[in-house]
C-alpha positions in Angstrom: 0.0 0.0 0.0 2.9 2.3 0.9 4.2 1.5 -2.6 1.1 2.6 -4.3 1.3 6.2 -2.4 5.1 6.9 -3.3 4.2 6.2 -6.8 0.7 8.7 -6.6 2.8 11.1 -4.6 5.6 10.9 -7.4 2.9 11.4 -10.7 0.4 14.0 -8.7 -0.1 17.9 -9.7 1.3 20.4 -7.5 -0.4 23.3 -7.3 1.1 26.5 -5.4 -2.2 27.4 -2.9 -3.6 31.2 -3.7 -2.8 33.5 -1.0 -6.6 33.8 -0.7 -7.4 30.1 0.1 -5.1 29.9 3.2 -7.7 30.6 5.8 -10.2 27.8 4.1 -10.0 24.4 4.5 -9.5 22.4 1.4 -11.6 18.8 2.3 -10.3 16.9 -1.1 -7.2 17.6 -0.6 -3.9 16.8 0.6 -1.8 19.1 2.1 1.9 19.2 2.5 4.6 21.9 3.6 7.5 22.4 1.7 9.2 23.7 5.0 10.3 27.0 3.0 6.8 28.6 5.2 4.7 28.3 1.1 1.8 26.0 1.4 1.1 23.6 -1.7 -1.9 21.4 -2.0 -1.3 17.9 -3.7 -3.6 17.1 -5.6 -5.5 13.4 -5.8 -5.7 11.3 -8.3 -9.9 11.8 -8.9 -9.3 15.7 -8.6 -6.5 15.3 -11.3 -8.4 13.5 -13.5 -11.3 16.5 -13.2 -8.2 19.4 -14.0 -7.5 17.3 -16.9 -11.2 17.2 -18.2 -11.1 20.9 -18.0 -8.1 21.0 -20.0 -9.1 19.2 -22.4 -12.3 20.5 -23.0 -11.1 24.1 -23.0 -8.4 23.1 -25.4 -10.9 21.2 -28.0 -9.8 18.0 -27.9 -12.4 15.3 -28.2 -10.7 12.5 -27.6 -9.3 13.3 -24.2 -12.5 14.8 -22.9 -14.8 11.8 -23.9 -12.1 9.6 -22.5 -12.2 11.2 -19.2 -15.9 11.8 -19.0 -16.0 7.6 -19.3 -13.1 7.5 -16.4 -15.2 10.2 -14.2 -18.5 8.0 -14.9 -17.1 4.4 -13.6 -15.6 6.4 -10.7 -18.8 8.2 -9.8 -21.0 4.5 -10.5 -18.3 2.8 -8.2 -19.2 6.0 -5.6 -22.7 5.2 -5.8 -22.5 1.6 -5.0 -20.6 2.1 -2.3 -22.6 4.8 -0.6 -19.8 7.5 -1.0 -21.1 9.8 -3.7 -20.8 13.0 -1.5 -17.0 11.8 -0.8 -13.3 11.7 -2.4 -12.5 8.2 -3.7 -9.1 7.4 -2.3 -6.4 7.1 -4.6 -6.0 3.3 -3.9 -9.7 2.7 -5.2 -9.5 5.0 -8.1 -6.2 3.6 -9.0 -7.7 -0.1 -8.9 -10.8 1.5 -11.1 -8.3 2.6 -13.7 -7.0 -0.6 -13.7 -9.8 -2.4 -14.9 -10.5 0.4 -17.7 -7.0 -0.2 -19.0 -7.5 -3.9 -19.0 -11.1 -3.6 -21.2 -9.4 -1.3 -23.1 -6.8 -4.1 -24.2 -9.3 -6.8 -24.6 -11.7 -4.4 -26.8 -8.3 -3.4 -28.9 -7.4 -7.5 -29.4 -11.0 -8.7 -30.6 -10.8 -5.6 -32.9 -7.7 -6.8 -34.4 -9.7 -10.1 -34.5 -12.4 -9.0 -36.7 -10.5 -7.2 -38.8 -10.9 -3.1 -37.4 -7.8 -1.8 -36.9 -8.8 1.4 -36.6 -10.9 0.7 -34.1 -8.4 -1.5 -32.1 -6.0 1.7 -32.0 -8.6 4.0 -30.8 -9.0 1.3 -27.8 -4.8 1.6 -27.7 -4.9 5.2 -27.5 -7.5 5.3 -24.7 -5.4 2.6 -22.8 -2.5 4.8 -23.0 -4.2 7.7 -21.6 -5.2 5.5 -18.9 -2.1 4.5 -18.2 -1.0 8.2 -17.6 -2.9 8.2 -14.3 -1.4 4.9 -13.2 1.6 4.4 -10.9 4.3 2.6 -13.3 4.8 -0.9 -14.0 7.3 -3.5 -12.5 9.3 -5.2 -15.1 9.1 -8.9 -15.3 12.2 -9.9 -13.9 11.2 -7.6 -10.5 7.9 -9.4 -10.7 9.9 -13.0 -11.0 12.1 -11.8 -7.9 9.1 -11.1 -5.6 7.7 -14.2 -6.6 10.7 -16.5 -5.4 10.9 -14.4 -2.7 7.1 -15.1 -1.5 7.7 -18.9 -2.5 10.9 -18.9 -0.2 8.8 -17.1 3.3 5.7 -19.3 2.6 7.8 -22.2 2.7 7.3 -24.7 -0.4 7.1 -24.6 -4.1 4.3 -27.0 -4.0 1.3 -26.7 -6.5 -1.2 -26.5 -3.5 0.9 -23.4 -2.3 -0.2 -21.1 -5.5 -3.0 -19.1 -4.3 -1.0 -18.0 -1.5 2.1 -17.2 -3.6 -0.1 -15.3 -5.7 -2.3 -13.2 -2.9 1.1 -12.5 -1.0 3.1 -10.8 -4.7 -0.3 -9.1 -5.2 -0.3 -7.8 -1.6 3.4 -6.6 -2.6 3.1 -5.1 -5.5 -0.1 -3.3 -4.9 -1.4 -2.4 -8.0 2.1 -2.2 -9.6 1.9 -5.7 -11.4 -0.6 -7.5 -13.7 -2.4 -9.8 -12.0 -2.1 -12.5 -15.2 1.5 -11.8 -15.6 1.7 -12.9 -11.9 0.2 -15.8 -11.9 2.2 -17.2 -15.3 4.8 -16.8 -13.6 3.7 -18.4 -10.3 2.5 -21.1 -12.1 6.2 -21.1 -14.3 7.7 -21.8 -10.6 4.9 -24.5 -9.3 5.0 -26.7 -12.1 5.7 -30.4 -11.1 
């Protein structure tokens, strides 16, 4: 989990605070001192996608906006089955969220290519890619194949009945940083009699 914040903290907006806004309190948003006495505010990952709407839409650009109108509608449906509409998503949630888009974005993109519309299949790309802008960064495979000995080794056996543990423990690690498929192949790579 601590992962998944140094990575949000790394990629997120800051945003000097107007001189104006000192005295009010700011409830979606994190602040942090820079201990030279100026105040930022950092923002999260929900209220950078919302920035980046405006952006886009001011700027003309179609594509971005209707992407980010789709992301802003699974986070608000995801709000409003929880019970949390009125509230900030945390970043850990939203970043989960933008997991799964980027996922059906791939799988759209591939059965595209399967039928024969490529243009179609890189329109799904280009939507993955902007999804992937909001997402803390990848591990490579190798650090991925490292973790997973590692989890083999402190659970104690590389036996087949030992997998779903292996995998829930290098998920638990890599929160969010990893595929979940990749993960498992590679569990499995490990297992096998």
């Amino acid at each position: 989990m601590a992962s998944i914040s140094r990575n949000l903290a790394a990629n997120a907006i800051v945003v000097p605070e107007p001189s104006c806004a000192k005295s009010r309190k700011q409830p979606k948003l994190n602040e942090s001192n820079s201990g030279s006495g100026n105040s930022f505010i950092v923002l999260m990952l929900e209220d950078r996608l919302n920035q980046d709407l405006k952006q886009a839409m001011l700027a003309g650009d179609k594509f971005v906006a209707n992407a980010l109108r789709t992301l802003k509608s699974v986070i608000l449906y995801a709000k409003v089955a929880d019970g949390t509409r009125g509230q900030a998503m945390p970043d850990a949630a939203v970043v989960a969220l933008l997991q799964k888009e980027a996922k059906k974005r791939q799988e759209s993109a591939d059965l595209f290519r399967q039928g024969g519309r490529e243009e179609k299949a890189q329109d799904e790309l280009a939507e993955k890619a902007l999804i992937e802008r909001y997402l803390p960064a990848q591990l490579g495979e190798d650090k991925i194949a490292q973790l997973v000995d590692d989890s083999i080794a402190e659970l104690g056996g590389a036996e087949q009945a030992t997998m779903g543990a292996v995998i829930a423990e290098v998920r638990q690690k890599t929160a969010g940083t990893a595929d979940g498929a990749l993960i498992a192949q590679l569990v499995r790579k490990r297992l096998q009699p």
